[in-house]
C-alpha positions as CSV (number, residue, x, y, z in Angstrom):
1,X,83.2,-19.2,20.9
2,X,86.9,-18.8,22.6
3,X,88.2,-19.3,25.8
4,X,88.7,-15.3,26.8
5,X,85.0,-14.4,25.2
6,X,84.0,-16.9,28.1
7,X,86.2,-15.7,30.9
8,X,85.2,-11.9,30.3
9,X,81.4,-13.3,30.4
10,X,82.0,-15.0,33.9
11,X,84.1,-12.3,34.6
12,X,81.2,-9.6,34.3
13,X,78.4,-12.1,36.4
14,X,81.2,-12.4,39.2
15,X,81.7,-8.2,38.8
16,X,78.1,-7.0,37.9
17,X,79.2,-4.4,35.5
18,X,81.6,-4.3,32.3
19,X,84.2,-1.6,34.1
20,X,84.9,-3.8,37.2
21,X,84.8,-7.1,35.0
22,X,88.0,-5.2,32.9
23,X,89.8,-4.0,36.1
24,X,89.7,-8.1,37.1
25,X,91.1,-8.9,33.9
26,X,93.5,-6.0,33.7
27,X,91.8,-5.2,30.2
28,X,90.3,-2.0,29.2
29,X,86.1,-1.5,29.3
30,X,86.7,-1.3,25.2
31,X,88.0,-4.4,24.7
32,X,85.4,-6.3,27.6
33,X,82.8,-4.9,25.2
34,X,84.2,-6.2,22.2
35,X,84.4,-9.6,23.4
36,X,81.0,-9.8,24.3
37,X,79.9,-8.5,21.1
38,X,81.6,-11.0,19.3
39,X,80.1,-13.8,21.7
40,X,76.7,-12.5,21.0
41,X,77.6,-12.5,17.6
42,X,79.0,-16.7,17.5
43,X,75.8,-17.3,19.4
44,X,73.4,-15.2,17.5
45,X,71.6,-13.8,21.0
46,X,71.4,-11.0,23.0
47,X,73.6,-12.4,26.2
48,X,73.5,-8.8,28.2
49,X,71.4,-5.5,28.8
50,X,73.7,-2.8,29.1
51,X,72.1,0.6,31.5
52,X,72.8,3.3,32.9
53,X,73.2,1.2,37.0
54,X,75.4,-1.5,35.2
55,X,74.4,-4.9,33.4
56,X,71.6,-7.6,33.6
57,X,72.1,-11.0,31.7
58,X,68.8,-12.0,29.3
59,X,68.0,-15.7,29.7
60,X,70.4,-16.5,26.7
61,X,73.4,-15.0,29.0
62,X,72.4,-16.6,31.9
63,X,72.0,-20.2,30.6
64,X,76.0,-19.4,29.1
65,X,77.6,-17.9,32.3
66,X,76.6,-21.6,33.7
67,X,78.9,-23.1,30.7
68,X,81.2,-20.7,30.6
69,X,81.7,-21.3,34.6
70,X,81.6,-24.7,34.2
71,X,84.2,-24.8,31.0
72,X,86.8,-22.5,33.3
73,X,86.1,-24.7,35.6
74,X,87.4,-27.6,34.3
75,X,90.5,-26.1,32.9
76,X,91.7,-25.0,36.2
77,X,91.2,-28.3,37.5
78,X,92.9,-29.8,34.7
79,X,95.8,-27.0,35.3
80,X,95.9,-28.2,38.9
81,X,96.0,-32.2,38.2
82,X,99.2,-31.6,36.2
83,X,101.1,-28.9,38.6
84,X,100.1,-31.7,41.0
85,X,101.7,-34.7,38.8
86,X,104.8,-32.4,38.3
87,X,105.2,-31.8,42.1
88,X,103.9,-28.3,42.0
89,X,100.6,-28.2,43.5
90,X,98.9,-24.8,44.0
91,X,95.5,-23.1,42.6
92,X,92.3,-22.5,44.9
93,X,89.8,-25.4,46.7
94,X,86.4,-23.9,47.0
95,X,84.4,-26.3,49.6
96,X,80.9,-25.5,51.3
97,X,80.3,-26.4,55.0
98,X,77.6,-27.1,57.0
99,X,78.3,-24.8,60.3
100,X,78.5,-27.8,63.0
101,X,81.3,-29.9,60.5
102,X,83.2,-26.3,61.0
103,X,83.2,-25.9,64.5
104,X,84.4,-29.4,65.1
105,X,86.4,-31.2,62.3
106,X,86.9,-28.9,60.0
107,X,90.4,-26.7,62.0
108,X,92.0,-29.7,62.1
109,X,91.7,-30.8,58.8
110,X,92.2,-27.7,57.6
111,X,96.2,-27.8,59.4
112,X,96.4,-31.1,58.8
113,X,95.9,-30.2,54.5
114,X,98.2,-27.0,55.0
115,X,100.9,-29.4,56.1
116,X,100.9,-31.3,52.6
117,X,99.3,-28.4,50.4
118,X,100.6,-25.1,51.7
119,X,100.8,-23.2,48.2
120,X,96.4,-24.5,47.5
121,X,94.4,-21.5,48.3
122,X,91.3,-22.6,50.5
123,X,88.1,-20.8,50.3
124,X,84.8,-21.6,52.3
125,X,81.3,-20.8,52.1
126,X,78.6,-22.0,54.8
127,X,76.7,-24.8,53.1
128,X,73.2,-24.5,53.2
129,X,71.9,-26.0,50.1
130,X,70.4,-22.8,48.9
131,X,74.2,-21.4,48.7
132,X,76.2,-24.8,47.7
133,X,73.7,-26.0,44.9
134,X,73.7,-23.1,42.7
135,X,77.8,-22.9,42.8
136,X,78.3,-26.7,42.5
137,X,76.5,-26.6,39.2
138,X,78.4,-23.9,37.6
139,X,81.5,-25.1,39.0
140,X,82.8,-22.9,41.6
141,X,82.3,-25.0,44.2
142,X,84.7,-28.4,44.0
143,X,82.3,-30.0,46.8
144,X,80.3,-29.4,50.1
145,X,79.6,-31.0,53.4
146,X,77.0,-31.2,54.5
147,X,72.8,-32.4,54.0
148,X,72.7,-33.4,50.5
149,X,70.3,-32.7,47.7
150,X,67.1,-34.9,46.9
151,X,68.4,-38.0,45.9
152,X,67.1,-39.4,42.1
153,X,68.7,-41.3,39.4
154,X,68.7,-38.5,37.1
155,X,70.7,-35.8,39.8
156,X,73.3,-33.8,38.8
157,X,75.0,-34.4,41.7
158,X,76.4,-37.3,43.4
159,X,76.9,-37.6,47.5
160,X,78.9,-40.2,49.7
161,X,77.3,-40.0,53.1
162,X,79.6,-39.1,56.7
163,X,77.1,-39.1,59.2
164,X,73.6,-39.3,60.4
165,X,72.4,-37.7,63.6
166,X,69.3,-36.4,65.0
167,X,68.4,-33.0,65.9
168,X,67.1,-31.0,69.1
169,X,65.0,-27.9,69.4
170,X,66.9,-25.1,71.0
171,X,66.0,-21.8,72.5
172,X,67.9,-19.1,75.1
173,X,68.2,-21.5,78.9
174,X,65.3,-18.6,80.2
175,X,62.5,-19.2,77.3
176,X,59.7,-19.6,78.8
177,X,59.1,-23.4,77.3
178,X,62.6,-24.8,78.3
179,X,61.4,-26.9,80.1
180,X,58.9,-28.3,77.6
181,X,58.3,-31.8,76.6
182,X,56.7,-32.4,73.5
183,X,56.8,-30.8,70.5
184,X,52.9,-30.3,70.0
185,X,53.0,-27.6,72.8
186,X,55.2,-25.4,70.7
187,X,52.9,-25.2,68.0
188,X,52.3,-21.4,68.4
189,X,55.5,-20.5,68.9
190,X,57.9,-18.4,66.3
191,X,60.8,-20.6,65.1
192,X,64.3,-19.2,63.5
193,X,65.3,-21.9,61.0
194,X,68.6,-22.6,58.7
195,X,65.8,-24.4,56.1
196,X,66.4,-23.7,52.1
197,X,63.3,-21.9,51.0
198,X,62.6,-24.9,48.6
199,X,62.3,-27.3,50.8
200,X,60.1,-25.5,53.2
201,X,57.4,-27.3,52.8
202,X,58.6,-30.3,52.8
203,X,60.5,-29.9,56.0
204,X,57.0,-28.7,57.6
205,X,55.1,-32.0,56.5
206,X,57.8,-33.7,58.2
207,X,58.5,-31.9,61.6
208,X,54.7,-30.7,62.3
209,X,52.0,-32.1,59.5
210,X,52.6,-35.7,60.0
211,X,52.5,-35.2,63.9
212,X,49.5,-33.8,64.0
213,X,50.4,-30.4,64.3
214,X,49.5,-27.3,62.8
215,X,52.8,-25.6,60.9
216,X,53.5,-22.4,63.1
217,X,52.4,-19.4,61.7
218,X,55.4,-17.7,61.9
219,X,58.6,-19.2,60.2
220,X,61.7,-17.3,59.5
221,X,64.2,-18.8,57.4
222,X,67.9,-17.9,57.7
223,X,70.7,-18.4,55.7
224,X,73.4,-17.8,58.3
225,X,73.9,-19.2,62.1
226,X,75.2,-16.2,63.0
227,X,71.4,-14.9,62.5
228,X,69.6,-17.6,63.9
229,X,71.9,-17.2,67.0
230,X,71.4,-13.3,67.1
231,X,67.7,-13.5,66.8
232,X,67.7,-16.7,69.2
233,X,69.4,-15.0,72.2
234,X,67.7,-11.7,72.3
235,X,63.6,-13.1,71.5
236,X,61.9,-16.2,72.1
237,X,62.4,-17.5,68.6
238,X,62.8,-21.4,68.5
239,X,65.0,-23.1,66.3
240,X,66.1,-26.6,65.4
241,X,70.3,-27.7,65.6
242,X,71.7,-31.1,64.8
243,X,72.9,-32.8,68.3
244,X,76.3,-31.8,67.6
245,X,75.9,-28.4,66.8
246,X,74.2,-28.5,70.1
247,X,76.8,-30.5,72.1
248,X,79.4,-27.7,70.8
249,X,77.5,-24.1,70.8
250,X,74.6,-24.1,73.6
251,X,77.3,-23.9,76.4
252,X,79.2,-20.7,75.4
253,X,75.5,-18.7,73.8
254,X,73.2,-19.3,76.8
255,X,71.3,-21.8,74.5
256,X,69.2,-24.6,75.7
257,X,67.7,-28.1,74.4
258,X,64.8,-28.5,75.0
259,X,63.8,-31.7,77.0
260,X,61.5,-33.2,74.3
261,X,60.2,-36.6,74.3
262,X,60.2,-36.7,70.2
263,X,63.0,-37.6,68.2
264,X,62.9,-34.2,66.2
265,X,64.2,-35.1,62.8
266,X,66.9,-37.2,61.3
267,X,70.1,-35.4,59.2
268,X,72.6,-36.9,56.8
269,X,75.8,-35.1,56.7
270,X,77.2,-36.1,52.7
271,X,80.0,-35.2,50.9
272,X,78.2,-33.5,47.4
273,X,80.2,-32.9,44.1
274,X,79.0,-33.0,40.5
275,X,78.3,-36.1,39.0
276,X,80.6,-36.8,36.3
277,X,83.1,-34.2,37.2
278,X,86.0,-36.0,38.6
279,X,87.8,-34.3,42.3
280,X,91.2,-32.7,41.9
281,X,94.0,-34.0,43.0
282,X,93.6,-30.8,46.2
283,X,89.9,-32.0,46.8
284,X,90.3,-35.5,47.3
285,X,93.6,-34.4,49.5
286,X,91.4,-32.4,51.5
287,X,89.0,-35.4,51.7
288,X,91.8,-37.3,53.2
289,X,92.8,-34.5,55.9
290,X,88.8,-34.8,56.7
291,X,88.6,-38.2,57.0
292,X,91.7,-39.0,59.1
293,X,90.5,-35.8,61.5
294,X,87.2,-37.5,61.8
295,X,88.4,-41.0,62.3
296,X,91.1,-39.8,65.1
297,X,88.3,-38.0,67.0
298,X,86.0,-41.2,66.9
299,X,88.9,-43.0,69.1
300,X,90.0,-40.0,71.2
301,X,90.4,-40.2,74.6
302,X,89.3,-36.5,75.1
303,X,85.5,-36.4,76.8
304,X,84.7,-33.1,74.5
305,X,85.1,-35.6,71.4
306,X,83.3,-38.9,73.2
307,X,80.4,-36.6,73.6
308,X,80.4,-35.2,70.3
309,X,80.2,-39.0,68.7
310,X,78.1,-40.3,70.7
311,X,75.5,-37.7,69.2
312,X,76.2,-38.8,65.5
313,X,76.8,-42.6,63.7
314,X,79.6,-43.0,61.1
315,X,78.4,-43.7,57.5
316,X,81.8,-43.9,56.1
């Protein structure tokens, strides 16, 4: 097994097909092919099915493009480390973000990074854990922000908490429960919600079944904000928004809070990596940036900022 066999087999799951995954490599189809087949060869398995709409990975290839991901991985980070010891820092920081940690901290952590890392490439993926698990296990991902996995002492990842706060249900300001006060009257209502399809259930035992509520009939689950806030202004959808997701977007997308006795539901904001896998030198930079932004804004003087912390208690 050598290091190009694995970059052409990430290089074909990123590209879906052996033609694009030689164009990304500037190598021709021919010799994409003949690296696989001498992968599948030091593996002794099939690790693709080649047809006529491009190729699908057999469970052997799929359980390797996690290695292989994970191997590359590594090596750029260890590429990074040193250009970073030599003065030279560059390469690519891949974080995910939970949508109300980028509409508040994240611009100015972002400049403040630029400032001391201008040549680091920064790419960003909203990070629901549906989208930020998967890509922290096979490496693309450095970290994410935002509610961590189940904790156990056998995860794979490891998180250092930021923040707790609690959460509100919102709809458009002329829904026709706005001005409702408990949560059981909303029981028949159809709720938008940025929940991860695993943890569906769970979720539901904790907002409705151990309140005495039936779970609504109709959940839709959404993977984006920009959906749930589509969908949110134009029908009488619910959903359910940290506080300062609410104290930052209602104002400016005709949204609403509902008045509800109820403490809706408690959030941890974390900082998730892989356990075992040590930050680059950019990533724990970038950390930095974050935490200086957040600790400036917990002593502003600016009302915008008062309101936003007085929503959410430090864990850091």
């Amino acid at each position: 097994m050598k290091l190009h066999q694995l970059s052409t087999l990430a290089a074909i799951a990123d590209t879906g097909s052996i033609r694009a995954a030689a164009r990304s490599l500037g190598l021709s189809p021919a010799a994409v092919t003949k690296a696989m087949r001498e992968l599948e060869a030091d593996m002794r398995a099939p690790l693709i099915l080649r047809g006529a709409s491009g190729v699908a990975f057999t469970e052997f290839g799929r359980a390797l493009v996690v290695h292989a991901r994970l191997v590359l991985g590594q090596l750029q980070r260890a590429q990074a480390e040193i250009d970073a010891l030599r003065g030279a820092a560059a390469g690519k920081l891949s974080i995910g973000v939970t949508p109300w940690v980028a509409l508040t901290f994240l611009p100015p952590a972002v400049q403040r990074f630029r400032e001391r890392m201008p040549e680091v490439q920064l790419e960003f993926f909203e990070g629901l854990l549906a989208v930020v698990q998967p890509r922290l296990r096979d490496g693309s991902l450095d970290f994410s922000i935002g509610r961590p996995p189940p904790a156990s002492p056998q995860s794979e990842f490891h998180n250092v908490p930021l923040f707790s706060t609690h959460s509100a249900v919102v709809a458009r300001r002329d829904h026709p429960k706005a001005g409702c006060r408990s949560l059981l009257e909303l029981e028949d209502e159809q709720w938008i919600l940025n929940w991860d399809a695993a943890s569906r259930e769970s979720m539901a035992d904790k907002l409705f079944r151990r309140r005495g509520m039936r779970v609504p009939h109709t959940i839709l689950l959404a993977h984006s904000l920009a959906v749930v806030l589509g969908l949110l202004a134009r029908t009488d959808m619910l959903s359910i928004f940290p506080w300062p997701l609410v104290e930052v977007l209602p104002g400016r997308e005709n949204l609403w809070a509902l008045p509800l006795r109820e403490t809706v539901d408690e959030t941890i904001v974390s900082i998730t990596s892989r356990r075992g896998v040590p930050l680059s030198p950019a990533a724990e930079c970038f950390l930095d940036c974050l935490r200086e932004t957040i600790d400036e804004s917990a002593h502003s003087q600016d009302p915008e900022q008062r309101r936003l912390f007085h929503s959410i208690e430090l864990l850091l």
